[in-house]
KETOR-722413 format. One record per residue (C-alpha): residue number from 1; x, z, y. Coordinates in steps of 0.02 Angstrom, whole numbers, always signed. Layout:
N
TORBA   num        u        w        v
TORBA   NUM        X        Z        Y
...
//
This chain:
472
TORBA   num        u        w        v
TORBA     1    -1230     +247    -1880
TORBA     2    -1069     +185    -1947
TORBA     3     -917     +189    -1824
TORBA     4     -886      +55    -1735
TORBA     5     -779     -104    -1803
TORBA     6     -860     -225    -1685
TORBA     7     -750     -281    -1554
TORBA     8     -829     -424    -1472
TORBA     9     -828     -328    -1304
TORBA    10     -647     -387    -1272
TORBA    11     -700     -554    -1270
TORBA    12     -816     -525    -1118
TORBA    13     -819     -400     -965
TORBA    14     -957     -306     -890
TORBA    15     -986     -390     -724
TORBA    16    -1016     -552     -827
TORBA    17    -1176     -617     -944
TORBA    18    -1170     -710    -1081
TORBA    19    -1200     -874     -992
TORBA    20    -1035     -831     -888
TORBA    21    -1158     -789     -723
TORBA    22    -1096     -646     -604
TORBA    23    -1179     -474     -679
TORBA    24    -1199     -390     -524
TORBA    25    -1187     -193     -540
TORBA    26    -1311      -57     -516
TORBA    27    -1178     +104     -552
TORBA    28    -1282     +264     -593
TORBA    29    -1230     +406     -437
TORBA    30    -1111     +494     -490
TORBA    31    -1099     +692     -484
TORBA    32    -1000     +846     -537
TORBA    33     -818     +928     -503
TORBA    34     -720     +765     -515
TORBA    35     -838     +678     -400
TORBA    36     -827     +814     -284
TORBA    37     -623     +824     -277
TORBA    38     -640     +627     -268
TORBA    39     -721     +647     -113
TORBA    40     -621     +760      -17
TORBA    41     -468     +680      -85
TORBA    42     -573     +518      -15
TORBA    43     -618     +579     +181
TORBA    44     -442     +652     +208
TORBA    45     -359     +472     +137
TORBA    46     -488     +395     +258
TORBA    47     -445     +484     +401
TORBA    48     -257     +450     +375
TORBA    49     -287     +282     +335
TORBA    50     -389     +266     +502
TORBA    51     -269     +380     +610
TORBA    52     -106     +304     +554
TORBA    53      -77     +153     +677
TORBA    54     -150     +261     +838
TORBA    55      -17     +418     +756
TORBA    56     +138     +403     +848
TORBA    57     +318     +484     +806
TORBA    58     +457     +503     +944
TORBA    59     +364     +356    +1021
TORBA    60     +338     +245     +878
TORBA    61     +186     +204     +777
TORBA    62     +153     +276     +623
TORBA    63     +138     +140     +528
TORBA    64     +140      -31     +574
TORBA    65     +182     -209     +490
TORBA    66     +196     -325     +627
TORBA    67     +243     -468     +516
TORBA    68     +208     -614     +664
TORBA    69     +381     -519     +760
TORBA    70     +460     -458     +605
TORBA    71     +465     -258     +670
TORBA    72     +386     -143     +536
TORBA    73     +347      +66     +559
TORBA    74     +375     +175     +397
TORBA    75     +324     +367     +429
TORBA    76     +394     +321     +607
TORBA    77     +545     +240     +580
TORBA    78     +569      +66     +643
TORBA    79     +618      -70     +558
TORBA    80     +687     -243     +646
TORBA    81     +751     -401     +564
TORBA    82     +908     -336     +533
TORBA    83     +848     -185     +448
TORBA    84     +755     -283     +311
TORBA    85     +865     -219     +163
TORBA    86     +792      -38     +208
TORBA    87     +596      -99     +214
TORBA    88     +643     -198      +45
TORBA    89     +717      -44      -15
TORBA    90     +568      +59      +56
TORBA    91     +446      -47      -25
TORBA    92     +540      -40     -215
TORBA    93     +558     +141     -198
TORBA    94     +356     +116     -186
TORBA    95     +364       -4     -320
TORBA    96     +441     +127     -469
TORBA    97     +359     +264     -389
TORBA    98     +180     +181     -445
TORBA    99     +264     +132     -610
TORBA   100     +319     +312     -650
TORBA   101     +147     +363     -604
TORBA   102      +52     +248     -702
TORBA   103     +168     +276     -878
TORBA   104     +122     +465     -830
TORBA   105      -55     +456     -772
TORBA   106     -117     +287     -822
TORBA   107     -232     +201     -670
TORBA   108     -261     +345     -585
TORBA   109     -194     +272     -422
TORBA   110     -331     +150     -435
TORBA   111     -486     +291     -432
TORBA   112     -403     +409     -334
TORBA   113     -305     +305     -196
TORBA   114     -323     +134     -173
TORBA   115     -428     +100      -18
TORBA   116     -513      -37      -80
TORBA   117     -587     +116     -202
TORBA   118     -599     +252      -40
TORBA   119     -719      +96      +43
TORBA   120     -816      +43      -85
TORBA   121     -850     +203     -179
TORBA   122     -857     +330      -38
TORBA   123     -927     +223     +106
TORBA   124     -999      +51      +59
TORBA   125    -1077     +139     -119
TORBA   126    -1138     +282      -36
TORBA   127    -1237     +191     +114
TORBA   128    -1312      +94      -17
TORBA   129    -1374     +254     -117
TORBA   130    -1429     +314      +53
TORBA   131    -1536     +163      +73
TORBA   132    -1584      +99      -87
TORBA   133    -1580     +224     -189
TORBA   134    -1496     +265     -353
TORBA   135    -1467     +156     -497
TORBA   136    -1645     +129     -544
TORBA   137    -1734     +116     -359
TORBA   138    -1583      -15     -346
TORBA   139    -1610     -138     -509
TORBA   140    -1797     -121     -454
TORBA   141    -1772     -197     -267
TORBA   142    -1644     -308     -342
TORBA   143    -1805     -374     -439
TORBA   144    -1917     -364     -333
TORBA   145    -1988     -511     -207
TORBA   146    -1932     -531      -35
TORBA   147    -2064     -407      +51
TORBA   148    -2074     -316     +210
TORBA   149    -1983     -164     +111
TORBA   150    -1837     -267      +14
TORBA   151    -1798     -372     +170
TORBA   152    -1786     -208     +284
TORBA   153    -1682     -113     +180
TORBA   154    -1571     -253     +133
TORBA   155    -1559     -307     +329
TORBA   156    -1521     -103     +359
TORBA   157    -1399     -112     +232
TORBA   158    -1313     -271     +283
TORBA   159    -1299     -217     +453
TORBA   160    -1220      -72     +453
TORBA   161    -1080     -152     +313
TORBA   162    -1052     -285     +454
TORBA   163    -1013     -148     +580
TORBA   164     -891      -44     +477
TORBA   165     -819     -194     +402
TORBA   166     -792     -261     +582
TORBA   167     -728      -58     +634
TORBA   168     -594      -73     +474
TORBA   169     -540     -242     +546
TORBA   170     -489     -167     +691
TORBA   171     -402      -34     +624
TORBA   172     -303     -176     +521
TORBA   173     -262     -268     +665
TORBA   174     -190     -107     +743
TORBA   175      -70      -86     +588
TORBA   176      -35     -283     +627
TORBA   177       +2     -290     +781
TORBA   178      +15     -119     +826
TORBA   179     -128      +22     +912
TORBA   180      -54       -5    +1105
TORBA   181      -72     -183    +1090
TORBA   182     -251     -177    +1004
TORBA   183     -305      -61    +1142
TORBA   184     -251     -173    +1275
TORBA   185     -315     -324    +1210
TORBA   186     -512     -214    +1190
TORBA   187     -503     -193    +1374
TORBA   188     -448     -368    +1432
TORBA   189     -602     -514    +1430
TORBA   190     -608     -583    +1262
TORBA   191     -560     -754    +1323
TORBA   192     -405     -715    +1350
TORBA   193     -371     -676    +1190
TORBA   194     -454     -785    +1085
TORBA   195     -337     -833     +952
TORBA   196     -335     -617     +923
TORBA   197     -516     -631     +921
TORBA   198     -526     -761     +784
TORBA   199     -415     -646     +689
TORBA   200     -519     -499     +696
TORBA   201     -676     -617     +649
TORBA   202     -606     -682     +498
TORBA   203     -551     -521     +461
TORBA   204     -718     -450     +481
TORBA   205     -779     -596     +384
TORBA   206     -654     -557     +247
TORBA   207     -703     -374     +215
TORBA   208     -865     -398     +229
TORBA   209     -883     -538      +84
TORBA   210     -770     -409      -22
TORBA   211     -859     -237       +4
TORBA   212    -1039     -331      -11
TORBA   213    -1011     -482     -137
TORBA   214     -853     -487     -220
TORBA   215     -844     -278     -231
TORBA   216     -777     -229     -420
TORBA   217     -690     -421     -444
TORBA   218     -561     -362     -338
TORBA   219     -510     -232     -466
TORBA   220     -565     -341     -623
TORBA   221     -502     -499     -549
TORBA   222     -402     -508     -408
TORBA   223     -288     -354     -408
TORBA   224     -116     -382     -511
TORBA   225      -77     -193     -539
TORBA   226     -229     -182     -667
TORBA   227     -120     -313     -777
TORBA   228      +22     -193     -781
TORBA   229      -72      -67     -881
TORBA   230      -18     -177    -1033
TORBA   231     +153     -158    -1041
TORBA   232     +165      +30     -952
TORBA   233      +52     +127    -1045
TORBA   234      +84     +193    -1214
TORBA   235      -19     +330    -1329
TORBA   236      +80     +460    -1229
TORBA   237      +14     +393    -1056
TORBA   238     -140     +522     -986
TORBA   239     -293     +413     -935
TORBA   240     -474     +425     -936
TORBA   241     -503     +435    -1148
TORBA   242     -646     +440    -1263
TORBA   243     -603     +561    -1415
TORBA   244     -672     +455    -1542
TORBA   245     -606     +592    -1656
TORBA   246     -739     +710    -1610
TORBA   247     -870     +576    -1555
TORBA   248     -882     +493    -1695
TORBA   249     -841     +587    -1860
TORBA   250     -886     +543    -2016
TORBA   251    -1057     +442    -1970
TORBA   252    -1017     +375    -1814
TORBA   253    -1115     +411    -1655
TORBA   254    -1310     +427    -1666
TORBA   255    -1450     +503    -1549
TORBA   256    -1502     +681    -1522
TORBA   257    -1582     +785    -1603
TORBA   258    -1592     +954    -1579
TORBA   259    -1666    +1014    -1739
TORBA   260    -1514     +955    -1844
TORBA   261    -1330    +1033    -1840
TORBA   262    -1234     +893    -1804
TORBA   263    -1079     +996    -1876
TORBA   264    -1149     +984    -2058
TORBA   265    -1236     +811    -2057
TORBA   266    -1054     +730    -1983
TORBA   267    -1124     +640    -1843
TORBA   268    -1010     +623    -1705
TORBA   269    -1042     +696    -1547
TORBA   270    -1080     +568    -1434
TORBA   271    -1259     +530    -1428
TORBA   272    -1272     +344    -1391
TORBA   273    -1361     +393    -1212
TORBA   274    -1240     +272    -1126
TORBA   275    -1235     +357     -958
TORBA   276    -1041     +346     -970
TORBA   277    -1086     +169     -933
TORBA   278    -1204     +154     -825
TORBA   279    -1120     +261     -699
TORBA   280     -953     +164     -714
TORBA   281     -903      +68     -546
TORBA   282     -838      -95     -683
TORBA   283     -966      -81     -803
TORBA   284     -873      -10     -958
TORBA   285     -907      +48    -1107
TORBA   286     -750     +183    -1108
TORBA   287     -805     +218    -1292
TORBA   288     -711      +66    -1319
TORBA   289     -560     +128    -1271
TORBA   290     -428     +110    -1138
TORBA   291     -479      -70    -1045
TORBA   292     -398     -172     -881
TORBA   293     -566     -144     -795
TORBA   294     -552      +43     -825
TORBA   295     -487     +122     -643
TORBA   296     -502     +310     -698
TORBA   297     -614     +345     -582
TORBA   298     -683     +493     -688
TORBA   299     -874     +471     -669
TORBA   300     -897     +467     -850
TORBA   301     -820     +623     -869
TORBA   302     -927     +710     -742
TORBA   303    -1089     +602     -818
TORBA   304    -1031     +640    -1018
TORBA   305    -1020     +816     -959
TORBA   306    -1172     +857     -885
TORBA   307    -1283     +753    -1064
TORBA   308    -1158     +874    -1151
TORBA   309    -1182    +1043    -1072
TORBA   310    -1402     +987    -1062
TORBA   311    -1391     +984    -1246
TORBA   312    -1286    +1140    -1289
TORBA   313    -1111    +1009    -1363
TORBA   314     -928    +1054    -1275
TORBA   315     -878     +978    -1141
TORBA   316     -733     +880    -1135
TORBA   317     -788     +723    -1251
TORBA   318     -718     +612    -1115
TORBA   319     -596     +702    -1024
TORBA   320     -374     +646     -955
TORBA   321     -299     +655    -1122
TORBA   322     -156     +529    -1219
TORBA   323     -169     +432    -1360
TORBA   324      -71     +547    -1455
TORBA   325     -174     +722    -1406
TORBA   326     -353     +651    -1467
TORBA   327     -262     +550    -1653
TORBA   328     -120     +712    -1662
TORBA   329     -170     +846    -1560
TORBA   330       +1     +833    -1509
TORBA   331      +16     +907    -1329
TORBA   332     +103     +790    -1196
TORBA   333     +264     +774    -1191
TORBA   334     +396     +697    -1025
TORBA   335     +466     +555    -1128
TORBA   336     +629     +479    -1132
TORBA   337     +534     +321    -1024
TORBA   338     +460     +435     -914
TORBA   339     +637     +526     -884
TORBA   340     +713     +350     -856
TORBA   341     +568     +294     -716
TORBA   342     +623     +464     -641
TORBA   343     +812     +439     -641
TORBA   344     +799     +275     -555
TORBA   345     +651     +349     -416
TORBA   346     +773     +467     -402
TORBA   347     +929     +357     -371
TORBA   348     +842     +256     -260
TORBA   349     +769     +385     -138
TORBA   350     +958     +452     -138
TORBA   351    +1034     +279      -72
TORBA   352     +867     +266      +37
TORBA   353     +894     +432     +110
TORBA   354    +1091     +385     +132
TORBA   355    +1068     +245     +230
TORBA   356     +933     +289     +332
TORBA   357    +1041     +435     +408
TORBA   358    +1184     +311     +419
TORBA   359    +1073     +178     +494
TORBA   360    +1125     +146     +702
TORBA   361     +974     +163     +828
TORBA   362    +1067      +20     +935
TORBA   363    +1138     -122     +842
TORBA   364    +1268     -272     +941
TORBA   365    +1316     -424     +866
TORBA   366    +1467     -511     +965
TORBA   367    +1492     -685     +854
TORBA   368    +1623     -823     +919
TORBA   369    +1513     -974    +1026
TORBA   370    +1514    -1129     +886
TORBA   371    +1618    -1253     +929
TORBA   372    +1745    -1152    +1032
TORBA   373    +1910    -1119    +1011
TORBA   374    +2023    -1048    +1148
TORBA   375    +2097    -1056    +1312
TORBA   376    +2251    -1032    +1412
TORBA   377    +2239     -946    +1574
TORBA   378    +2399     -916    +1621
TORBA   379    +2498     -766    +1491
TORBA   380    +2311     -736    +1447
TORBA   381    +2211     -821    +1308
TORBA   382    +2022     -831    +1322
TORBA   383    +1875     -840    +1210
TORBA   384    +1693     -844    +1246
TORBA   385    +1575     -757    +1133
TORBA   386    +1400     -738    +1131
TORBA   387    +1309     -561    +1102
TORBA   388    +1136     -496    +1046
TORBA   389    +1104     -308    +1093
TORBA   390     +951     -229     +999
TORBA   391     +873      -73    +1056
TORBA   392     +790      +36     +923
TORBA   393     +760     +182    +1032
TORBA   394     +629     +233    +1145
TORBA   395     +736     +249    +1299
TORBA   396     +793     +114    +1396
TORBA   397     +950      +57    +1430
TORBA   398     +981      +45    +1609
TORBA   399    +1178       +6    +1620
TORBA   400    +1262      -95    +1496
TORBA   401    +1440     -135    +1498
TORBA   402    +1584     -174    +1371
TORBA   403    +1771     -116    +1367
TORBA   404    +1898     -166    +1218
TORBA   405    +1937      -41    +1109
TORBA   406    +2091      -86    +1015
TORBA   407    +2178     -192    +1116
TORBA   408    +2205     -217    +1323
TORBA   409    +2109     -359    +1388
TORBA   410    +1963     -390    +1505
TORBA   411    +1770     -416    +1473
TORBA   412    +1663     -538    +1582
TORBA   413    +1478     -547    +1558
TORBA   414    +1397     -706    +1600
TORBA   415    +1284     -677    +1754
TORBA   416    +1319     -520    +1796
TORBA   417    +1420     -338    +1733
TORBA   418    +1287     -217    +1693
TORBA   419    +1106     -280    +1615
TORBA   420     +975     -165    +1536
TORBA   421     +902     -180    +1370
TORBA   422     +729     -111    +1362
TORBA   423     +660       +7    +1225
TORBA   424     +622      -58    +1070
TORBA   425     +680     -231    +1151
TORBA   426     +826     -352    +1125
TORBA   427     +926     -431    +1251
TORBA   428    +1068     -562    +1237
TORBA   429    +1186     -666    +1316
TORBA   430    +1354     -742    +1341
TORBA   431    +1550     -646    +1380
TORBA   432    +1713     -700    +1394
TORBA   433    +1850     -590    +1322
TORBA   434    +2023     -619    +1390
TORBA   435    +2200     -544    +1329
TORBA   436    +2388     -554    +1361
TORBA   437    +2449     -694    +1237
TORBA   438    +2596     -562    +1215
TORBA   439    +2462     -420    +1136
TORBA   440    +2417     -540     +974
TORBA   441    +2524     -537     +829
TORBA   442    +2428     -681     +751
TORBA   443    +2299     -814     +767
TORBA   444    +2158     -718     +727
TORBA   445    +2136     -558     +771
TORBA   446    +1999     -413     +743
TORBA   447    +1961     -334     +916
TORBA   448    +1848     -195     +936
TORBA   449    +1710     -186    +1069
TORBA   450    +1643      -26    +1142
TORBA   451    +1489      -26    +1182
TORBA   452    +1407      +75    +1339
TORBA   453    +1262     +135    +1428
TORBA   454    +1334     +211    +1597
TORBA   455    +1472     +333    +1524
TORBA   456    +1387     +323    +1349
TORBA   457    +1458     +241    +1217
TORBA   458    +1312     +192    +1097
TORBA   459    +1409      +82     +988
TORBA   460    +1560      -12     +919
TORBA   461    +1578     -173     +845
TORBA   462    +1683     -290     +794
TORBA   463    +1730     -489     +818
TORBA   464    +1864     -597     +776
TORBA   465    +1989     -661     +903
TORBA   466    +2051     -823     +913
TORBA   467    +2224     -892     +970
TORBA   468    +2357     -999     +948
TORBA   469    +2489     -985     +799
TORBA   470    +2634     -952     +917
TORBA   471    +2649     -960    +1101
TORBA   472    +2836    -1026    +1174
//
């Protein structure tokens, strides 16, 4: 065999045939040391991914994304409306952290992390091999008529996706609307919940469609990070790689046989079994080099291992390696891209650590009512305000009052003096501030307001004053 110089494979993908049907996917099992750190990688992932919303830090959940009241948990900090800039900041510190990783390590986040992966792979994938069989017992049922056998194994299967994918629901609603709230609405009668309920069924209904139908699409199809692996990967980037060098020589690739020295004859040492293809989870040929589809998984590794060790070659003919180790031999190097990813993780984390220490655990806004200007009350000149206190703590606020901090002058809460603010909880309201007209040097002055909880100040702020431009 010649090498290869036909590349009509990038003009089609795996999952589809030639009449632009779905190809549905029978991936060989896979086995070996990868497979093996893959799964313990995969169950502890799980188990955080599972025990994060129900995890709790100084009273707050783990993580949780309660986008219906704007409040979002990061590694238990809270985040309200007003803290958006940090969750923005949060989330692009995320952002270049998966950037640097991938012009480092290529997909790797998509084989090793991604949840959709952890599901399919290490649950859905293996209940199916548990039921069905491997790759050959599978393509066989898929085949074969709707018997007693086919439809009790596929009902088996089917089942038991509809109860995990209804389990991993819940577990997203908990990160949605957070674990105390999911719990409470599990014990109440469905009925009075039933817009939740929907939720949870379309949910269900979502996850279900993905990890049984739609499955590898998701990676191919639907998920943008795959596209990025055009413009962040270079010959230096470490992915899953072929070396072509060594597979195909001279003479290309061609079938064992173990009474010839492939050494002397120049045939490459791959030897066209394609098990580095039927094992892959997208239906590769990795031969072809570094594709969208590919997710680095590394079960063609494990798979061109084991043909390569059965008939006496090196391992290592797929293997992590650059561009520029299997054309140079040139070992890998931290570029001056990688260097600037860094810099700019690095910058960012900086400002994010910065203002998360600087960020107040009780925030008061005290804005001028619209509309209002001032009034006289004698040598005193009044102006009503409204306030919003927010309470990021866990403690609540049982007694809270205002004094001027600047300037003399009174405070008058609408209602009543003292008013508590629950924890995590916002309250708000309406205050008159009054001061001597003889205390203001001009018609709009900055007064500070102390904020307290009994004898605790928690805060200051500040609002503008209004008066008029000179009192006779």
């Amino acid at each position: 065999m010649s090498k290869i110089s036909d590349e009509s494979f990038r003009d089609t993908i795996g999952t589809i045939d030639e009449e632009g049907h779905r190809k549905f996917l029978f991936p060989k099992k896979p086995s070996g040391k990868f497979y093996d750190y893959r799964k313990w990688i995969s169950y502890f992932l799980l188990i955080v991914l599972v025990a994060n919303p129900f995890v709790k830090i100084n009273g707050n959940q783990f993580m949780m994304f309660n986008i219906l009241e704007r409040r979002f948990n990061i590694f238990g900090f809270p985040f309200w409306p007003q803290d958006f800039y940090l969750f923005v900041l949060f989330m692009i510190v995320g952002v270049v952290f998966v950037i640097l990783f991938t012009v480092i390590f290529g997909r790797i986040f998509c084989g090793w992390i991604c949840p959709q992966t952890i599901f399919l792979e290490m649950v859905f994938r293996r209940i199916e091999y548990w039921i069905e069989g491997d790759r050959g017992s599978q393509i066989r049922l898929s085949k074969q008529e709707w018997n007693a056998e086919k439809i009790r194994k596929k009902g088996i299967k089917w089942f038991l996706f509809l109860i995990i994918s209804f389990f991993i629901a819940n577990v997203f609603l908990a990160y949605i609307i957070g674990s105390d709230e999911l719990l409470k609405i599990i014990e109440e009668n469905p009925e009075n919940n039933t817009s939740t309920l929907i939720s949870l069924l379309i949910f269900t209904g979502g996850f279900y469609f993905v990890f049984v139908w739609f499955r590898e699409q998701v990676c191919i199809i639907a998920c943008p990070y795959g596209r990025l692996q055009g413009v962040l990967l270079d010959n230096k980037s470490i992915n899953v790689a072929y070396d072509f060098v060594r597979g195909e020589k001279e003479l290309g690739r061609a079938k064992f046989n173990k009474k010839e020295d492939r050494e002397t004859t120049g045939k490459g040492d791959c030897i066209d079994c394609f098990q580095c293809v039927n094992v892959c989870p997208t239906g590769i040929d990795i031969r072809n080099g570094t594709q969208l589809e590919c997710i680095n998984c590394t079960a063609c590794i494990d798979e061109c291992d084991t043909i390569m060790k059965s008939v006496g070659l090196p391992k290592g003919l797929i293997r992590y390696a650059s561009g520029d180790e299997i054309e140079k031999k040139s070992k890998f190097k931290f570029t001056t891209r990688m260097k600037g990813y860094t810099a700019v993780l690095a910058i960012l984390i900086g400002i994010l650590t910065g203002l998360l220490f600087l960020r107040n655990e009780v925030e008061t806004v005290i804005l001028r009512l619209p509309g209002q200007l001032y009034e006289h009350k004698g040598n005193n000149i009044s102006n009503i305000f409204t306030f919003k206190i927010i309470n990021k703590t866990n403690n609540d606020f049982n007694d809270i009052h205002f004094k001027l901090h600047n300037i003399k002058g009174t405070i008058k809460v609408v209602g009543k003096q003292d008013f508590i603010v629950k924890k995590q909880a916002m309250n708000e309201g309406t205050l008159f501030v009054e001061i001597n007209e003889f205390l203001l040097e001009n018609d709009r002055t900055k007064i500070k307001v102390d904020v307290y909880n009994g004898n605790e100040k928690i805060e200051t702020t500040t609002t503008s004053f209004l008066s008029p431009r000179s009192f006779d």
